[in-house]
C-alpha positions as a Markdown table, in Angstrom:
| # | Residue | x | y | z |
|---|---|---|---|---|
| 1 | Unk | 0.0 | 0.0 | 0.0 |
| 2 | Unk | 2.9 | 2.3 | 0.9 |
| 3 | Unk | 4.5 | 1.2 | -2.2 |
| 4 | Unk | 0.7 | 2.6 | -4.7 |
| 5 | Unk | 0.7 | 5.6 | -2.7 |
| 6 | Unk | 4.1 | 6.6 | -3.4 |
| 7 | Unk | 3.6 | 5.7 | -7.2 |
| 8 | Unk | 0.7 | 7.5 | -7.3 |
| 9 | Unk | 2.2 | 10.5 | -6.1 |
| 10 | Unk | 5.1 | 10.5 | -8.4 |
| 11 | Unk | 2.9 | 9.8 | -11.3 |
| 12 | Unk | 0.8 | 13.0 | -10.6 |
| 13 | Unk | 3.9 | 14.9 | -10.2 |
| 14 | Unk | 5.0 | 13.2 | -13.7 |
| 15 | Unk | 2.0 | 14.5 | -15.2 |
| 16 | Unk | 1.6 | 17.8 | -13.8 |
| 17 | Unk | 5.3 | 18.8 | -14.9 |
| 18 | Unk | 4.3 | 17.7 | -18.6 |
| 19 | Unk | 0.6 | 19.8 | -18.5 |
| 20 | Unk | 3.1 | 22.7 | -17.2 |
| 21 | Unk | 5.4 | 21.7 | -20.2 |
| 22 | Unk | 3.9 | 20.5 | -22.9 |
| 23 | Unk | 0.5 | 21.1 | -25.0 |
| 24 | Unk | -2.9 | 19.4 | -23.7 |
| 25 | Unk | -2.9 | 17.4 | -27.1 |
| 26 | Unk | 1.0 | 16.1 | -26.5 |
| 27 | Unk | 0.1 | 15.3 | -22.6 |
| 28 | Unk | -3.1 | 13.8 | -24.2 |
| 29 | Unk | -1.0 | 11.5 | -27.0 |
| 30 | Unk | 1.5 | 10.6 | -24.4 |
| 31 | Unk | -0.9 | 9.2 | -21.9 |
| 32 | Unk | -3.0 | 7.2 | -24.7 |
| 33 | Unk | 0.4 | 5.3 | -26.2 |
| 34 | Unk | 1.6 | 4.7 | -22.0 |
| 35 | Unk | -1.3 | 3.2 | -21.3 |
| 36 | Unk | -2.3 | 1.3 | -24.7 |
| 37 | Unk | 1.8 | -0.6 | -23.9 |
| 38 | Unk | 1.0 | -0.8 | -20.1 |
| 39 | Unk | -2.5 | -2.2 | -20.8 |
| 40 | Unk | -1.1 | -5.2 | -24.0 |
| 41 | Unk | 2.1 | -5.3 | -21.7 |
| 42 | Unk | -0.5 | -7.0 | -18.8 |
| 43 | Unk | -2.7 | -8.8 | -21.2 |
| 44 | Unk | 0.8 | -10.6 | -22.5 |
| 45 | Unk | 1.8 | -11.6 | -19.0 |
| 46 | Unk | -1.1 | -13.8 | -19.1 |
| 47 | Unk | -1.9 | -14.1 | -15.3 |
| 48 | Unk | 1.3 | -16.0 | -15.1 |
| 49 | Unk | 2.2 | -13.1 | -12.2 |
| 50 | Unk | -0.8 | -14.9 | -9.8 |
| 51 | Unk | 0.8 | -18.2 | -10.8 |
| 52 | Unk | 4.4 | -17.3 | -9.6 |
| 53 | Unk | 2.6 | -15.3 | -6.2 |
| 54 | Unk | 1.3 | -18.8 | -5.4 |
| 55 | Unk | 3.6 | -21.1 | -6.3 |
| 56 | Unk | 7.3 | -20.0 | -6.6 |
| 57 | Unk | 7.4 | -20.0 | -2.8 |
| 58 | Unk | 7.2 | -24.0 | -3.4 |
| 59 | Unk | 8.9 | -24.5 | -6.9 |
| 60 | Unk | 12.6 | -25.0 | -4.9 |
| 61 | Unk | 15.2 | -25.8 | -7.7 |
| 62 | Unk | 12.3 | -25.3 | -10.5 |
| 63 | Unk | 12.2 | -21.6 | -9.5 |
| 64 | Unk | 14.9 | -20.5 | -12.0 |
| 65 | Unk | 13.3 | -22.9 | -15.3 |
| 66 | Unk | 9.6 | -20.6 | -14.3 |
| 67 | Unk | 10.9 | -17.9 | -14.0 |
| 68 | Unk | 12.9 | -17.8 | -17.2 |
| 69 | Unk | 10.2 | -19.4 | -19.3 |
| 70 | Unk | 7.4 | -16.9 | -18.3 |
| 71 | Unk | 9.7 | -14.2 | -18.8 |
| 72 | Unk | 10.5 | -15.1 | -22.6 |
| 73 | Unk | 7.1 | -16.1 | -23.3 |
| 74 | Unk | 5.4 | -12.8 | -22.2 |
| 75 | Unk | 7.9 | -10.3 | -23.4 |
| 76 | Unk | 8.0 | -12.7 | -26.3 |
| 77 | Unk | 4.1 | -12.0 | -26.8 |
| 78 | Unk | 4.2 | -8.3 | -25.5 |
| 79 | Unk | 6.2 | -7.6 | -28.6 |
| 80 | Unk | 3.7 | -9.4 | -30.9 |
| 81 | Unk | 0.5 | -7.2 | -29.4 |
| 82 | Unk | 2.6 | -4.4 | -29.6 |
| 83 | Unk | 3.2 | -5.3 | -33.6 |
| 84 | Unk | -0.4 | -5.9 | -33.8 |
| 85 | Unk | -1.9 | -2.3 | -32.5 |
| 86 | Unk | 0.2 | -0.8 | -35.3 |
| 87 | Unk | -1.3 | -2.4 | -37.6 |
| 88 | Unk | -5.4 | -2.4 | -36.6 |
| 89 | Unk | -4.9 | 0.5 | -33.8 |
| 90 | Unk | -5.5 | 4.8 | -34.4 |
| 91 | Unk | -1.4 | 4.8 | -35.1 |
| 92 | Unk | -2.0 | 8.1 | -36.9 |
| 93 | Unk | -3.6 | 9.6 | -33.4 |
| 94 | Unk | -1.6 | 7.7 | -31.5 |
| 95 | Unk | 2.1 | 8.8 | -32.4 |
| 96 | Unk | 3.7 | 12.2 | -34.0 |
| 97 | Unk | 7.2 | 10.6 | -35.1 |
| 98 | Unk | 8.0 | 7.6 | -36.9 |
| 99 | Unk | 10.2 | 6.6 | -33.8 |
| 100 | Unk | 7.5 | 6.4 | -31.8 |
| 101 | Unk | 5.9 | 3.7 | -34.0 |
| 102 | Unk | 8.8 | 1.9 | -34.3 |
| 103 | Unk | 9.9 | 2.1 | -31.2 |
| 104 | Unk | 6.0 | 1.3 | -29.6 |
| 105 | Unk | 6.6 | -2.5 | -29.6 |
| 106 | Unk | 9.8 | -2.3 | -27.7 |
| 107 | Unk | 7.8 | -0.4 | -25.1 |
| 108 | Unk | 5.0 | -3.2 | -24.4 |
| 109 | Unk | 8.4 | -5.3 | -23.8 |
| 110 | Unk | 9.9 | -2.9 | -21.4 |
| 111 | Unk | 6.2 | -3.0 | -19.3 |
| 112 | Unk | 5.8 | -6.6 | -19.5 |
| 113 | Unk | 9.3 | -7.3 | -18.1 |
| 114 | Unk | 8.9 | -4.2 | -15.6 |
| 115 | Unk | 5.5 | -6.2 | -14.7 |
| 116 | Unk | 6.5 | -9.4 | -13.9 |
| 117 | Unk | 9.3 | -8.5 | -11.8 |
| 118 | Unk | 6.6 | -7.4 | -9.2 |
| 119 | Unk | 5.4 | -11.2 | -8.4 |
| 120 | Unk | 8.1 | -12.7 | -9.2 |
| 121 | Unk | 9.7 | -10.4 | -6.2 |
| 122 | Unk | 6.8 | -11.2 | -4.1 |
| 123 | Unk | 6.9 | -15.5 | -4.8 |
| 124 | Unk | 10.3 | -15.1 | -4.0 |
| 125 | Unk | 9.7 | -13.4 | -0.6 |
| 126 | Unk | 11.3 | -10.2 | -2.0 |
| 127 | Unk | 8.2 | -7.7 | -1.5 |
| 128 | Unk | 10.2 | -4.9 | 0.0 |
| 129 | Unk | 12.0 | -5.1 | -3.4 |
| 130 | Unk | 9.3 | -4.3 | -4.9 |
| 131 | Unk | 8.6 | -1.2 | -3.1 |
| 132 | Unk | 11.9 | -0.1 | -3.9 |
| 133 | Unk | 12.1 | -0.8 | -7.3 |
| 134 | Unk | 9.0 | 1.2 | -8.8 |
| 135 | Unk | 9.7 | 4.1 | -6.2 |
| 136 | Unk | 12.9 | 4.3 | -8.3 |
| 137 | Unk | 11.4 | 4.1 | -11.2 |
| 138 | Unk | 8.8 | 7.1 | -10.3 |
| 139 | Unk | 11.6 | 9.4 | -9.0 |
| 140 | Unk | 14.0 | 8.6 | -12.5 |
| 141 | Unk | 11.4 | 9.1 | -14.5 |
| 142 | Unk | 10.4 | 12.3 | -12.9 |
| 143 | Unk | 14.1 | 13.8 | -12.9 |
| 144 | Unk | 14.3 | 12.6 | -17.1 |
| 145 | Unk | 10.7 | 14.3 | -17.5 |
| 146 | Unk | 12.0 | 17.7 | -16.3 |
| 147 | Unk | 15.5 | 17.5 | -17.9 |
| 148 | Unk | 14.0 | 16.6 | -20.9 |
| 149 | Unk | 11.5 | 19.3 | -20.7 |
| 150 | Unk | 14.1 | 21.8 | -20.7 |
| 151 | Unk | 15.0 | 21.1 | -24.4 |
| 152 | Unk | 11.7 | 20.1 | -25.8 |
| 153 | Unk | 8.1 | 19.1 | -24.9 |
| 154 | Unk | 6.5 | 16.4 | -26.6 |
| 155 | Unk | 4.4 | 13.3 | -26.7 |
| 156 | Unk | 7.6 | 11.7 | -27.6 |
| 157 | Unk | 9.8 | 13.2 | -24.7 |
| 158 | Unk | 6.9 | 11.9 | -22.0 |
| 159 | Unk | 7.5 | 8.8 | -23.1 |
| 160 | Unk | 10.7 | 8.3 | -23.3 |
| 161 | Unk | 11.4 | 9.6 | -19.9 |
| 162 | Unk | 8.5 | 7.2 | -18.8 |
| 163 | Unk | 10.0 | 3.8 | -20.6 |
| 164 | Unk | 13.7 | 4.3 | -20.4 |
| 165 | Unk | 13.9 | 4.1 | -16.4 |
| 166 | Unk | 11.6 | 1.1 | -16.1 |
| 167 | Unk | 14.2 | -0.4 | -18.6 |
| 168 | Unk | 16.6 | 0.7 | -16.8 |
| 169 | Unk | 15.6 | -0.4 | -13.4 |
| 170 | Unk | 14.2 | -3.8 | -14.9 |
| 171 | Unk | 17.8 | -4.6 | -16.0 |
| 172 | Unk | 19.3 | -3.5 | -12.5 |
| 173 | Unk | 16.9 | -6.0 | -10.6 |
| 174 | Unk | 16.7 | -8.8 | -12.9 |
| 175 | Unk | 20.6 | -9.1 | -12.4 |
| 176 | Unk | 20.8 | -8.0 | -8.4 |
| 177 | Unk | 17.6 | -9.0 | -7.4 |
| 178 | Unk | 15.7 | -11.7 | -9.1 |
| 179 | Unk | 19.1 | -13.8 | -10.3 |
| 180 | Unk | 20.5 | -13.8 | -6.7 |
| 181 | Unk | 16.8 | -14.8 | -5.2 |
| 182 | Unk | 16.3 | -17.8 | -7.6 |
| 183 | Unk | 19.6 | -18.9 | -7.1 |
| 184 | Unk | 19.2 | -19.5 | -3.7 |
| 185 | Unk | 16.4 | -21.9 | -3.9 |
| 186 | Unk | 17.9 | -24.9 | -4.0 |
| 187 | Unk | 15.8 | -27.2 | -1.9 |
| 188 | Unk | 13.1 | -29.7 | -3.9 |
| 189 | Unk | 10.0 | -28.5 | -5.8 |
| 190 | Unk | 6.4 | -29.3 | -4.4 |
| 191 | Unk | 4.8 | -27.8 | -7.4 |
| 192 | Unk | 1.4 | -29.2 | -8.0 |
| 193 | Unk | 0.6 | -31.6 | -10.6 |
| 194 | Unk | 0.3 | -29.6 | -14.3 |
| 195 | Unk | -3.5 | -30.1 | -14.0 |
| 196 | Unk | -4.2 | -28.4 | -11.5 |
| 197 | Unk | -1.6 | -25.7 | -12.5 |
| 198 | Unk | -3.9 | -24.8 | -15.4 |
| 199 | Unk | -6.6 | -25.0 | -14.0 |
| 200 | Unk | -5.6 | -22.0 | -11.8 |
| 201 | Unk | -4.3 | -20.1 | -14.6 |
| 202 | Unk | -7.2 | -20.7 | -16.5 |
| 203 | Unk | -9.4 | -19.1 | -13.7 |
| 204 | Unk | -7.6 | -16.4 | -13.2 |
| 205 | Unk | -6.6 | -15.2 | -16.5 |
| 206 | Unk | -10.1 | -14.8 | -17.8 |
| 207 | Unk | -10.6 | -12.2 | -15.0 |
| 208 | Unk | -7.5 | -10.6 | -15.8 |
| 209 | Unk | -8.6 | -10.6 | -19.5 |
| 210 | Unk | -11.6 | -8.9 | -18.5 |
| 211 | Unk | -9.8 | -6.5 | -16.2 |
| 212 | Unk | -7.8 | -5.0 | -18.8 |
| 213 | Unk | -10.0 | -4.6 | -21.5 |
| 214 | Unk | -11.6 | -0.9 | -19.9 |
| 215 | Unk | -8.2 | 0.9 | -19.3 |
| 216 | Unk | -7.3 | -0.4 | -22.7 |
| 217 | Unk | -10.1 | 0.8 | -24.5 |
| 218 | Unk | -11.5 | 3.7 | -23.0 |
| 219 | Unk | -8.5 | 5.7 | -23.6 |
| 220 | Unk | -8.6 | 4.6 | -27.8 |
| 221 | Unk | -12.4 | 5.8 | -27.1 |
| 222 | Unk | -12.0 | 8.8 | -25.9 |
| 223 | Unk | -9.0 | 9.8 | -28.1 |
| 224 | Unk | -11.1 | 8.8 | -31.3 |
| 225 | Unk | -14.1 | 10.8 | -30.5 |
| 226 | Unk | -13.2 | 13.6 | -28.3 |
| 227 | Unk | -9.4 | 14.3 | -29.5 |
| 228 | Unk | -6.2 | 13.8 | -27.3 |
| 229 | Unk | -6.7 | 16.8 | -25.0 |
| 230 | Unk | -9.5 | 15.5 | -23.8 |
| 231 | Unk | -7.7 | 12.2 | -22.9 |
| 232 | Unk | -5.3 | 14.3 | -21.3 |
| 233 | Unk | -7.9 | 15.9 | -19.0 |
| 234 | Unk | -9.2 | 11.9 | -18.6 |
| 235 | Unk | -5.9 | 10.2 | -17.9 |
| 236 | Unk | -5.9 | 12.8 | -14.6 |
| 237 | Unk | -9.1 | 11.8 | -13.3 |
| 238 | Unk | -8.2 | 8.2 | -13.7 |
| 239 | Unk | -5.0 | 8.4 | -12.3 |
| 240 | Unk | -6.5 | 9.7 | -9.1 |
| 241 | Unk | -9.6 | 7.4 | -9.3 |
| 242 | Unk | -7.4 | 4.0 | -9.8 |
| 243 | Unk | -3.8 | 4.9 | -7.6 |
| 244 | Unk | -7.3 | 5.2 | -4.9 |
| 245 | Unk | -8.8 | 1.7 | -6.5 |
| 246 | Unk | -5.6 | 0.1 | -6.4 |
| 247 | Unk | -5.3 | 1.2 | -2.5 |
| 248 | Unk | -8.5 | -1.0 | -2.0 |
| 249 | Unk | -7.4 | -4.1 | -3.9 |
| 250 | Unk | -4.0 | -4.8 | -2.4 |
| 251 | Unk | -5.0 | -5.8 | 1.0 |
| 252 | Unk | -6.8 | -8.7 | -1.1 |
| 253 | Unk | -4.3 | -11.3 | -1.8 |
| 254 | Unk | -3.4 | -11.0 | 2.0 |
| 255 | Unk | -6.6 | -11.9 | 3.0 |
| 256 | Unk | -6.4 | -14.5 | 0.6 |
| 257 | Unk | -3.5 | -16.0 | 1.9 |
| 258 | Unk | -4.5 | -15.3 | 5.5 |
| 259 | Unk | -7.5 | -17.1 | 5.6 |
| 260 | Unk | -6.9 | -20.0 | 4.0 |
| 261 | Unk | -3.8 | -20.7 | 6.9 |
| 262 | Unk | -4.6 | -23.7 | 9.0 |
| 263 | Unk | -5.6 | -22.4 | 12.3 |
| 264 | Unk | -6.8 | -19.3 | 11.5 |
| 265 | Unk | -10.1 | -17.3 | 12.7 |
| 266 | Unk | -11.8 | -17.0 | 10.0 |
| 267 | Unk | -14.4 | -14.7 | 11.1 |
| 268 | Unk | -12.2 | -12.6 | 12.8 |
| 269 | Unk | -10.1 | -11.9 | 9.8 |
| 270 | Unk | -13.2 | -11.5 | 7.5 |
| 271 | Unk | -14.3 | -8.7 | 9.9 |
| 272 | Unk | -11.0 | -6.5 | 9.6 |
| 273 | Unk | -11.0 | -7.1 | 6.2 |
| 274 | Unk | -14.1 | -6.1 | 5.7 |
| 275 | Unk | -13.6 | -3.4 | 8.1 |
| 276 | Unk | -10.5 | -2.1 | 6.2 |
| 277 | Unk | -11.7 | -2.9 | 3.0 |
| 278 | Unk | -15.0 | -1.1 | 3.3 |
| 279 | Unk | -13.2 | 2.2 | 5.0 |
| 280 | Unk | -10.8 | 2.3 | 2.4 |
| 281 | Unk | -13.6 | 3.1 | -0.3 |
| 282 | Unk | -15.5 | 5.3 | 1.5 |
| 283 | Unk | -12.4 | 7.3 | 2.9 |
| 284 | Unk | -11.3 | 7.3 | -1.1 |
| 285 | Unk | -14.4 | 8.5 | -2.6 |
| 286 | Unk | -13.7 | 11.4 | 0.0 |
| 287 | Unk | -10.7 | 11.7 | -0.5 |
| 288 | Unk | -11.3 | 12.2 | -4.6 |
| 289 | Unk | -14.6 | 13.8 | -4.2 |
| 290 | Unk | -12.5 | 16.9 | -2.1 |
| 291 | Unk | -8.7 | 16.7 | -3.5 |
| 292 | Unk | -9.4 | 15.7 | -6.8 |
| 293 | Unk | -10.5 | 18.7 | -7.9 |
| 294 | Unk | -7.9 | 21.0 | -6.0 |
| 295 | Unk | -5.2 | 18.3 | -8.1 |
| 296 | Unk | -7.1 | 19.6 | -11.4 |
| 297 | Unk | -7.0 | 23.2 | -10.9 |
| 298 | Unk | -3.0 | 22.1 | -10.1 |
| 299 | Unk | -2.9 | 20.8 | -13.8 |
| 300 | Unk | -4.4 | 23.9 | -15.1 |
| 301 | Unk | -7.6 | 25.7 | -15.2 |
| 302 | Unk | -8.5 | 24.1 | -18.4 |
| 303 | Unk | -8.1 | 20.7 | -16.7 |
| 304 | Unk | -10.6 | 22.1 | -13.9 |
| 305 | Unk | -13.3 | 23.4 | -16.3 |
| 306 | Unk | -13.5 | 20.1 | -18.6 |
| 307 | Unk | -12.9 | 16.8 | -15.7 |
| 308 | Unk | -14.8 | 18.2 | -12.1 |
| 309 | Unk | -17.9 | 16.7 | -12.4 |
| 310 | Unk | -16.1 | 13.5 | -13.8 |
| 311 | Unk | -13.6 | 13.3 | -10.9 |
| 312 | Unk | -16.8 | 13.6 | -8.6 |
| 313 | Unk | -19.1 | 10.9 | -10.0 |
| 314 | Unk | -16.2 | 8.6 | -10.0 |
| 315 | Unk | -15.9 | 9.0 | -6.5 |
| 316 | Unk | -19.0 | 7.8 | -6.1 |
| 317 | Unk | -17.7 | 4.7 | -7.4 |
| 318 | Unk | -15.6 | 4.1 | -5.2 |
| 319 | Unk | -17.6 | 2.4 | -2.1 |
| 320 | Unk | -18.9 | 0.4 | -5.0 |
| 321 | Unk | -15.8 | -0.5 | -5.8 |
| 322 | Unk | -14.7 | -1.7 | -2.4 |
| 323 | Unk | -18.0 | -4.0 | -2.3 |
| 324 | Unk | -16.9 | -5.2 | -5.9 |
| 325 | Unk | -13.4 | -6.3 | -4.1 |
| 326 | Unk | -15.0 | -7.5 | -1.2 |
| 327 | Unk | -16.8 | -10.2 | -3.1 |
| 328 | Unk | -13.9 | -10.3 | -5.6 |
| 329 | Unk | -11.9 | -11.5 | -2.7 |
| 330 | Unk | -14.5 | -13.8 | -1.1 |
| 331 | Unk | -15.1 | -15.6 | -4.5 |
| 332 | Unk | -11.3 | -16.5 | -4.2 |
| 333 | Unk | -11.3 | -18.0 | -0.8 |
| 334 | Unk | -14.5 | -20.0 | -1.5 |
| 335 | Unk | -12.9 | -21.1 | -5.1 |
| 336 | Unk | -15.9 | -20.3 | -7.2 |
| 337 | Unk | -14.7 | -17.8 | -9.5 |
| 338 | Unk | -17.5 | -18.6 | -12.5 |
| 339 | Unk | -19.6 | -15.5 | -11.5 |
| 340 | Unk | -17.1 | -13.1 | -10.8 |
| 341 | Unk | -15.6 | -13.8 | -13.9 |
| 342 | Unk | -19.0 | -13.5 | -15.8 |
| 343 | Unk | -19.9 | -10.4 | -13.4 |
| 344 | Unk | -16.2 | -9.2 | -15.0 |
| 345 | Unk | -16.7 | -9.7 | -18.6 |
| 346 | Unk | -20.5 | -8.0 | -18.0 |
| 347 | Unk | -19.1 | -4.8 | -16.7 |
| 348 | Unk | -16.8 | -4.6 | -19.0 |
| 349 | Unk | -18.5 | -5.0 | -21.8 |
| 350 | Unk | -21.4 | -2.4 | -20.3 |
| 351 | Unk | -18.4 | 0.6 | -19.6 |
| 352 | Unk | -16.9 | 0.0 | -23.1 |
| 353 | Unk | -20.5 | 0.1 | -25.4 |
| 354 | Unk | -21.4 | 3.0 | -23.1 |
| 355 | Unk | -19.0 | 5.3 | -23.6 |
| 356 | Unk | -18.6 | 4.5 | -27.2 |
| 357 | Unk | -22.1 | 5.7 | -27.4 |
| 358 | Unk | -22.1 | 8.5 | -24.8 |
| 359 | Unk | -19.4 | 10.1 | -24.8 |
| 360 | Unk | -19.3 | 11.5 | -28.5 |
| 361 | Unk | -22.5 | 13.5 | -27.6 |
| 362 | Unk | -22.0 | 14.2 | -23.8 |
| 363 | Unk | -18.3 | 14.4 | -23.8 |
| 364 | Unk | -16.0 | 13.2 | -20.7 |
| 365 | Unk | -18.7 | 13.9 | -18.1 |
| 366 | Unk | -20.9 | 10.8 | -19.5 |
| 367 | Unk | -17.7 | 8.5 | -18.6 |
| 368 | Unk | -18.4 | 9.3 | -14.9 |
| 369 | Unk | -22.2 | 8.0 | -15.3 |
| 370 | Unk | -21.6 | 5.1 | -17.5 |
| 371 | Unk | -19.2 | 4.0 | -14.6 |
| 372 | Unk | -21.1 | 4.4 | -11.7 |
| 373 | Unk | -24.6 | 3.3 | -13.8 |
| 374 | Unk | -21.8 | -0.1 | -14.3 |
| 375 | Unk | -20.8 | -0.4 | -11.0 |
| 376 | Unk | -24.5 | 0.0 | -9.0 |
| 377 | Unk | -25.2 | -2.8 | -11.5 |
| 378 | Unk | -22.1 | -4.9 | -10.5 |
| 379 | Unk | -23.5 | -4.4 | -7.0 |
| 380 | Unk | -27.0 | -5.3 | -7.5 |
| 381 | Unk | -25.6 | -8.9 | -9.2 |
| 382 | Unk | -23.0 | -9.9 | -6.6 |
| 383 | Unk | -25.2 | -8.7 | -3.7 |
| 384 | Unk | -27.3 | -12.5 | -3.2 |
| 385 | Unk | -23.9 | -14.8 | -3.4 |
| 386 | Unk | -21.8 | -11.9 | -1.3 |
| 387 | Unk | -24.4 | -12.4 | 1.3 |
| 388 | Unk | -24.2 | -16.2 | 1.1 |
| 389 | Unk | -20.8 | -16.1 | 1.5 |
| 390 | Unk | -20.9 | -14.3 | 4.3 |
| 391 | Unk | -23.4 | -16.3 | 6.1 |
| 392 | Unk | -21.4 | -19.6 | 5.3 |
| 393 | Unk | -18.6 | -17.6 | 7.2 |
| 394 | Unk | -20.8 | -16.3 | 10.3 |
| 395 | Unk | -23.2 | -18.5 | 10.6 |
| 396 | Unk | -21.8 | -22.0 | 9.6 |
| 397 | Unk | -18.7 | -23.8 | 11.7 |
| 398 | Unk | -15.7 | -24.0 | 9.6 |
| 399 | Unk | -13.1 | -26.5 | 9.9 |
| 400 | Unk | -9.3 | -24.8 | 10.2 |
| 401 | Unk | -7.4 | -24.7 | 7.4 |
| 402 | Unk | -10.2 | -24.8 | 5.0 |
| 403 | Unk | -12.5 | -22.9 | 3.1 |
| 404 | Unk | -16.2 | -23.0 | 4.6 |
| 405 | Unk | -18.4 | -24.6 | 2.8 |
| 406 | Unk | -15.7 | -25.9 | 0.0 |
| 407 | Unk | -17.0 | -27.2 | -3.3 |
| 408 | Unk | -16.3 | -29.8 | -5.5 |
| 409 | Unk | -13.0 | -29.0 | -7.7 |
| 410 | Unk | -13.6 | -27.6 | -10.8 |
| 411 | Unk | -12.9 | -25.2 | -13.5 |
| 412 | Unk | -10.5 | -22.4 | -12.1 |
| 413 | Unk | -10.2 | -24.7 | -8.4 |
| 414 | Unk | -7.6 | -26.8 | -6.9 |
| 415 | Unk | -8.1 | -29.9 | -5.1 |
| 416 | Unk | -7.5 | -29.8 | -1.0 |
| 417 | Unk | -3.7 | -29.3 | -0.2 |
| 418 | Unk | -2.9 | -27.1 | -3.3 |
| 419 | Unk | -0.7 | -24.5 | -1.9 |
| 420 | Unk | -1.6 | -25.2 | 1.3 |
| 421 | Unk | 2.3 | -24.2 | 2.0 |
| 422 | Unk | 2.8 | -20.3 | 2.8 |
């Protein structure tokens, strides 16, 4: 959590120096192509991070032949997306130099390498690493943005001096960090059988599938019908809106992990995740709802005038939000992932057709109601099985170690024992 709130600082101070240094329609270019890599760089790593979280903890001597393999295969296919966006994607919006196209494929391989790292830190019990490694990556890229800016502002200089320190830093931990950690492990692997390998991956990447197709699209939305300015003024808001919506999802996987220890209270941990978990997104819609605007006027007035009302309406989202993770979370423990996914795919679909039809005749402010029309939707779905979950926690007698009320194995489940091991 330290680690997002530090990024997200760093990244509003990255992209108030370039409003202050370059035109709306260059910030506005810059932030579409950053997150168009950042968004194929995730879809390449295929999920394989939530595999290596889980598993390399276990995978002993077999740590170094996972770690290199998924590391080849998703830079490997980062490239290939990053090809592929050139050829069917807006390249004429998109990029003001024939560098930038040429150099846009190498970019979604920098991301997908900068990535992975951060699980691959974490599976090999490196998570203050992690910390480190994209604070130094904010602060570089910061110092590069304003050096640059002294000779010339453009989309091309933002992001440059965003991509060449996460290669940079990428290269520095692969060889001090990651090589030296893998190394160690040299007792025997207790990996799972392949089965059941996939069908965890399987489970998993269809949600992260589904994850990434909004912050992919929206931004190629909003650039095609409203012009790059006004993805400038957008990239802002959701920049506040998700460094607050990543505060709530990170104290997931701990809950995760917590509750399915042998021994554990299970009720008592559901209550102060619940607890911290439900604070976080009302205190974040009040925090947006009251700083976000004050950050815009920071940006400039123009930023203020087009993206208020958006930054409040998507602070409204944010409780929802929080009761979104809560059940995302839940639908983990329980290993029944089939409606989350669904719920997933649903929403996604819903934010994408609705601003692709709204937003060309409303303009940004009709991205804040297409969200929060989403996510009261999301709510109303989830709301039955949230509440059954819950009552198999509070009202049913558990057996340690175990999820109440466990079901069958199945698509996206493992069988009992399956990472049992911390």
């Amino acid at each position: 959590m330290s680690s997002s709130i530090m990024t997200g600082a760093l990244g509003f101070g990255f992209w108030a120096l370039s409003a202050r240094t370059a035109s709306a329609d260059d910030v506005g270019r810059a932030a579409a192509v950053i997150s168009t890599a950042t968004m194929l760089a995730t879809v390449a790593n295929l999920s394989v991070g939530n595999l290596y979280v889980r598993f390399l903890p276990v995978a002993g001597r077999d740590a170094r032949r996972l770690v290199a393999a998924g590391m080849i295969v998703t830079v490997s296919l980062a490239g290939v997306l990053g090809l592929g966006l050139l050829v069917v994607g807006p390249r004429d919006r998109l990029f003001d130099s024939d560098l930038g196209v040429v150099l846009f494929p190498v970019c979604t391989m920098v991301l997908a390498a900068f990535a992975l790292q951060d699980p691959i830190l974490v599976g090999l019990r490196r998570a203050r690493l992690v910390a480190l490694k994209n604070t130094v990556q904010s602060v570089l890229k910061l110092v590069l943005l304003g050096g640059a800016a002294l000779l010339v502002a453009s989309s091309t200089t933002i992001v440059a001096a965003w991509m060449v320190p996460a290669a940079v830093v990428t290269a520095v931990v692969a060889w001090f960090g990651v090589r030296p950690a893998v190394a160690a492990k040299t007792e025997p692997s207790n990996l799972p059988s392949r089965r059941q390998l996939m069908g965890f991956f399987g489970g998993t990447y269809a949600m992260t599938l589904a994850g990434v197709a909004v912050p992919l699209t929206v931004p190629l939305l909003i650039v095609a019908s409203l012009g790059t300015a006004a993805n400038a003024y957008f990239n802002v808001c959701w920049l506040m809106a998700s460094t607050l919506g990543i505060l709530i999802a990170t104290s997931r996987e701990p809950y995760i992990a917590e509750a399915a220890t042998a021994g554990t209270d299970l009720r008592d941990t559901t209550t102060r995740y619940i607890r911290l978990c439900l604070g976080a997104g009302v205190a974040g819609g009040l925090i947006l709802a009251t700083a976000g605007p004050v950050a815009l006027l920071i940006m400039g007035r123009d930023y203020a005038d087009a993206a208020t009302r958006l930054v409040w309406l998507m602070a409204l989202t944010m409780p929802l939000l929080a009761v979104i993770t809560l059940y995302g979370a839940l639908a983990q423990h329980f290993r029944r992932l089939r409606l989350a996914g669904s719920v997933q795919f649903i929403t996604a679909a819903l934010i994408i057709a609705g601003i692709a039809l709204t937003a060309p005749r409303w303009g940004l402010t009709s991205v804040g109601f297409v969200y929060l029309t989403v996510d009261l939707l999301a709510v109303t779905i989830i709301s039955v099985p949230l509440y059954r979950f819950l009552r198999s926690i509070y009202h049913r007698a558990s057996v340690p170690g175990r999820a109440v009320g466990e079901p069958r194995a199945g698509v996206g489940q493992l069988s009992d024992g399956v990472g049992a091991q911390p």
